[in-house]
Every structure is written in C-alpha cells, then in structure tokens.
C-alpha positions as CSV (number, residue, x, y, z in Angstrom):
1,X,-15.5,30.0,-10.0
2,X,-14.1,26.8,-9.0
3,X,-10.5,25.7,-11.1
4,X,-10.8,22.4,-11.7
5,X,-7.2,20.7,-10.8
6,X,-5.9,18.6,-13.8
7,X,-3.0,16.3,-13.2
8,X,-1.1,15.5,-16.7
9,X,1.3,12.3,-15.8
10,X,4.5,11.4,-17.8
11,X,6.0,8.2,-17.7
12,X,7.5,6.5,-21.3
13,X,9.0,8.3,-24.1
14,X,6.7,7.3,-26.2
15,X,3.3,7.3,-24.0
16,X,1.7,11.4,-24.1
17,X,4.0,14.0,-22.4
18,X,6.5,11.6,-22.5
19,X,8.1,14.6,-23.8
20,X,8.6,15.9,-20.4
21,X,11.2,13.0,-18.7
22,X,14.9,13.0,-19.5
23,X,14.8,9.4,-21.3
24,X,13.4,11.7,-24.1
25,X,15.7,12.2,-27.4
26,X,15.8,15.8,-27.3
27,X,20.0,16.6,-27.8
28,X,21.5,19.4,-26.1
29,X,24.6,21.2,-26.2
30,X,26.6,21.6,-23.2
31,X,30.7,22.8,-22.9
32,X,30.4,22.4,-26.5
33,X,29.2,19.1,-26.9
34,X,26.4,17.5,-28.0
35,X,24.4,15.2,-25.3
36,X,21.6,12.8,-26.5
37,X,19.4,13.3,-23.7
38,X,19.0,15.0,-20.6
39,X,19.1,12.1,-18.9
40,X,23.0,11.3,-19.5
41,X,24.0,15.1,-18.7
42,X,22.3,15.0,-15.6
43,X,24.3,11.6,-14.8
44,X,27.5,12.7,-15.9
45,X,27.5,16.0,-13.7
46,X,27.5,13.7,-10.7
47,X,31.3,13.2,-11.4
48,X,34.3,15.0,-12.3
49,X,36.1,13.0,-13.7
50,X,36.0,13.8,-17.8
51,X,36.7,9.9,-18.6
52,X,33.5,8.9,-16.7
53,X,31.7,12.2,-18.0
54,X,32.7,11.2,-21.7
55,X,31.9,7.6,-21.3
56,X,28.2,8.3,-20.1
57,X,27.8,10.7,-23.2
58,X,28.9,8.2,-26.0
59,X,26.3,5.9,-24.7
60,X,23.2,5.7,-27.4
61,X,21.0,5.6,-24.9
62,X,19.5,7.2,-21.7
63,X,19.5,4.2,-19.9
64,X,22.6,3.0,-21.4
65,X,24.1,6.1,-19.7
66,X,22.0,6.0,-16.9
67,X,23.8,2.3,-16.5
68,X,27.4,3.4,-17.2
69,X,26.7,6.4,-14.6
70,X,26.0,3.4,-12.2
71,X,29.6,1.5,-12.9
72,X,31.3,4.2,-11.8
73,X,28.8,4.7,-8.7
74,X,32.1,4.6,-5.7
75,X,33.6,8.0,-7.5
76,X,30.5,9.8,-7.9
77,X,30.9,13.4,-6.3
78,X,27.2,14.6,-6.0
79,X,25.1,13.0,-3.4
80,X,22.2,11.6,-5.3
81,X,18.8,13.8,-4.6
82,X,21.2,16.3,-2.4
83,X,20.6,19.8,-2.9
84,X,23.8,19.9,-5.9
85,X,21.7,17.0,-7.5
86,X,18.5,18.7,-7.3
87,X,20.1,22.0,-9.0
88,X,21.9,20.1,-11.7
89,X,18.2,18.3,-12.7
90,X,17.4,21.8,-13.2
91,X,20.5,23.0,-14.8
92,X,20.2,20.2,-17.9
93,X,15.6,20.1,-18.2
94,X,16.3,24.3,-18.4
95,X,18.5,23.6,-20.9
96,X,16.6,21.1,-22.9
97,X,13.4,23.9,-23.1
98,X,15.5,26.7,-23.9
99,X,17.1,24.6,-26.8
100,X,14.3,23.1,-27.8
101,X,11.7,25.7,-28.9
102,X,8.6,23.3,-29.5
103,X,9.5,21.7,-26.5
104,X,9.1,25.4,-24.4
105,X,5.8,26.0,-26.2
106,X,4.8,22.7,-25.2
107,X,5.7,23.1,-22.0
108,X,3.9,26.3,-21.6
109,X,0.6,25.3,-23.1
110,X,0.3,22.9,-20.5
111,X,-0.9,25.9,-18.3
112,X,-1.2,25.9,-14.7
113,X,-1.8,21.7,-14.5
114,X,0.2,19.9,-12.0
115,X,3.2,17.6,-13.4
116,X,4.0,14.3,-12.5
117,X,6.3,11.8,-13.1
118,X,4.2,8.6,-12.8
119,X,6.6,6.2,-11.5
120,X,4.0,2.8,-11.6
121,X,5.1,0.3,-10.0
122,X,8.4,1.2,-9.0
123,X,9.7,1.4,-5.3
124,X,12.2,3.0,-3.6
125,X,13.5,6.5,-1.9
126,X,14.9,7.9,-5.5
127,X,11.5,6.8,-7.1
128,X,9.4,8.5,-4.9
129,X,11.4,11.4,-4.3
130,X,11.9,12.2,-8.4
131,X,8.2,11.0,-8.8
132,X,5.0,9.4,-7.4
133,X,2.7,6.8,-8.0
134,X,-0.9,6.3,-7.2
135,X,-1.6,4.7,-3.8
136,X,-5.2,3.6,-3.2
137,X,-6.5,6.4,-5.4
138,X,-3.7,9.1,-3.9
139,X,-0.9,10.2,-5.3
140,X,2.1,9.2,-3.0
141,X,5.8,10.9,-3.0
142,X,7.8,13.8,-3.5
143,X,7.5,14.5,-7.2
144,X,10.4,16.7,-7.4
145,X,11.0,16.0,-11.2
146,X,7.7,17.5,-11.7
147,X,8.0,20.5,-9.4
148,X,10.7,21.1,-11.7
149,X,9.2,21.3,-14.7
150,X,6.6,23.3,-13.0
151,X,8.7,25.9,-11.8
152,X,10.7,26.4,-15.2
153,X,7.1,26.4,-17.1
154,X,6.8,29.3,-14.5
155,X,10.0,31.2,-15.4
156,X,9.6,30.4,-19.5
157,X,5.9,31.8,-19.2
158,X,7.5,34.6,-17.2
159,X,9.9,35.5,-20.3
160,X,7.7,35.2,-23.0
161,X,5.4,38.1,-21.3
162,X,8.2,40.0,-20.3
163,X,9.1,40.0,-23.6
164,X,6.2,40.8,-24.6
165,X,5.3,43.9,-22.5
C-alpha cells in the first residue's frame, strides 16, 4: 500500500494550524515568568542582556517583540539560524506543547504529515531557511521551523506510548 504524502501548511494565527507558528497566543512560563508567545522567548534568548530580554517580554505582541528584538540587533549574542538559534527554536515550541496540553494532542493528531511553514510571498535567507514557499508548483527552502515541529511531534508521540506500555 502506497502512503499518500499530505502536506499540512501553517502560516497566520488565525488561518488553520496557525496553531503551530510562534505568533500564536499560547503563554509559557519560563525562569518564572510568563511569556505571551513563543515568538518573544525565542527573540529574547538571542541576548543576555536582562533589560533587552525584559523589554521584548512586556511587548503585547509577537511582532511587537519580534520588532523590539530587532532595535537591539548590534548586541545580539546568538547568530541568527546558527546552530544555538536553531536549539533555542526548539527549546521555547517544546515548551509551548508541553505546557499546553490541547496544543500536544493537536500536534500529535496531525500524524505522520509533513509541516510547513508557508512563508508566501516573502524572500530572503531567514525566510527560506525557517520556512518555504511554493515555486512553480514545488516547495522551495529549508523548512526548519517545520522539521521542528516534526521532530518534537516525534518525541511527544514517543512519551505518550511509553507511558503507556
């Protein structure tokens, strides 16, 4: 039997599976505070400085962080989409499915389908290296925000039957 492949693309937060990005209002605690989205942990992690880190997480929204994260672009630490970027991506979406419990089941129910963050129309290395976009019918880029998501869907499957057994 033939597995048909089924591609499930995320893009907006409020578009299906928009679940899945970090612009997504899904809170999570981290050092004991709260952080509206995923997407302003993940920014602030790129510095050390506490100011700047504290500053991205009292903006109300992602891209409001995402924006303050790019003032203070000249003392940023982490090398954007270096190998300490990539871990702390999945540092703060493993976070966001282990603290959010519908979140993890939906996550898992979407099975062995391949993720992807559709990034239309935008260009650019970052873009296509967090996502891809469709290119004369192909998808085009590196997707890593959906390998990912894929590979903690993997582990959170993994624990739920290890629990289970």
């Amino acid at each position: 039997m033939i597995k048909k492949i089924v591609v499930i693309e995320f893009t907006k937060v409020d578009l299906p599976y928009g679940w899945l990005g970090n612009m997504y209002a899904s809170p999570i605690q981290f050092e004991g505070k709260e952080w509206l989205t995923t997407e302003a942990l993940f920014q602030a992690l790129r510095y050390d400085s506490e100011e700047i880190r504290e500053a991205i997480r009292k903006e109300k929204s992602p891209m409001g962080a995402k924006m303050k994260a790019k003032s203070f672009k000249s003392q940023m630490r982490v090398v954007p989409m270096g190998e300490e970027d990539v871990d702390n991506m999945k540092k703060v979406v493993r976070m966001k499915f282990k603290q959010h419990t519908i979140l993890k089941s939906k996550l898992i129910i979407t099975g062995e389908h391949i993720l992807v963050e559709n990034i239309g129309n935008r260009n650019g290395e970052r873009h296509l290296f967090w996502g891809m976009k469709k290119v004369n019918g192909e998808w085009i880029g590196n997707n890593m925000m959906g390998k990912i998501l894929m590979e903690i869907r993997d582990e959170m499957k993994n624990e739920s039957v290890s629990r289970t057994v």
